[in-house]
C-alpha positions in Angstrom: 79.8 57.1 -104.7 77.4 58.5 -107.5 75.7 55.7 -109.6 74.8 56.8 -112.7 70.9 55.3 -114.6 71.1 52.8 -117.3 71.7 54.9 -120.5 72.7 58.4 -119.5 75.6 58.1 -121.7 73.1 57.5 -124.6 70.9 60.6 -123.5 74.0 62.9 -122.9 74.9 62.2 -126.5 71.8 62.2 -128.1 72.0 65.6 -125.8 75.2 66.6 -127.6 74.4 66.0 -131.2 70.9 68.1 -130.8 72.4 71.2 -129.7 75.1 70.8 -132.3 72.6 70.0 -135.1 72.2 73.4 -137.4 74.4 76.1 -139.0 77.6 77.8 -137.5 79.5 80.4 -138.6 83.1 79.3 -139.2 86.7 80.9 -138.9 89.7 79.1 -139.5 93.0 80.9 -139.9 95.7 79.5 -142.2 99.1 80.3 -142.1 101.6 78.9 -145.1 105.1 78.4 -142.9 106.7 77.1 -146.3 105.3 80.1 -148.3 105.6 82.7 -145.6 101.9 83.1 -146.3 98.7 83.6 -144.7 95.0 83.8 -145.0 91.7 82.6 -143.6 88.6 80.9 -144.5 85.0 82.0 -144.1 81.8 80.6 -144.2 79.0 78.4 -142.7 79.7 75.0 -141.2 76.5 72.9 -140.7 75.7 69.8 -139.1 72.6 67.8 -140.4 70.9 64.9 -139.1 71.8 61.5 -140.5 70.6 58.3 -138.9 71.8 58.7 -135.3 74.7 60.6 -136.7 75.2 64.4 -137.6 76.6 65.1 -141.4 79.2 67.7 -141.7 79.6 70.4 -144.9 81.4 73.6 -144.9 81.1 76.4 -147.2 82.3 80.0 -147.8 85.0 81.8 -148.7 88.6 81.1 -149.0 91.3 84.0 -148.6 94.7 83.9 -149.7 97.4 86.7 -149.6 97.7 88.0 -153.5 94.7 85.6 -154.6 91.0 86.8 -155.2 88.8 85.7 -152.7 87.4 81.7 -153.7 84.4 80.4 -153.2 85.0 76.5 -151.4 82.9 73.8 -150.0 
């Protein structure tokens, strides 16, 4: 049986949000079943340090079939 120290949860995810902490490029494919549409957004998430917690923004470009590329956040 493994015993685990007092507060290895709390170090695992102070762990966690430290290597997540920075910018990451971002992907995400849409696809409009309604429309019979697609696309796909591209850009830069980042996570920034807030108190014990990480803040979350994205921003980039959005890309929509027939539609000039947008700029979102």
């Amino acid at each position: 049986m493994s015993k685990k120290k007092p507060g290895a949860g709390a170090d695992a995810a102070e762990a966690l949000l430290a290597a997540l902490a920075g910018a990451w490029r971002l992907r995400r494919e849409i696809d409009d079943r309604r429309a019979g549409t697609a696309g796909c957004f591209e850009g830069v998430a980042t996570f920034v340090p807030d108190g014990a917690l990480l803040a979350y923004s994205e921003a980039g470009e959005l890309h929509l079939a027939g539609q000039p590329p947008m700029r979102a956040e």
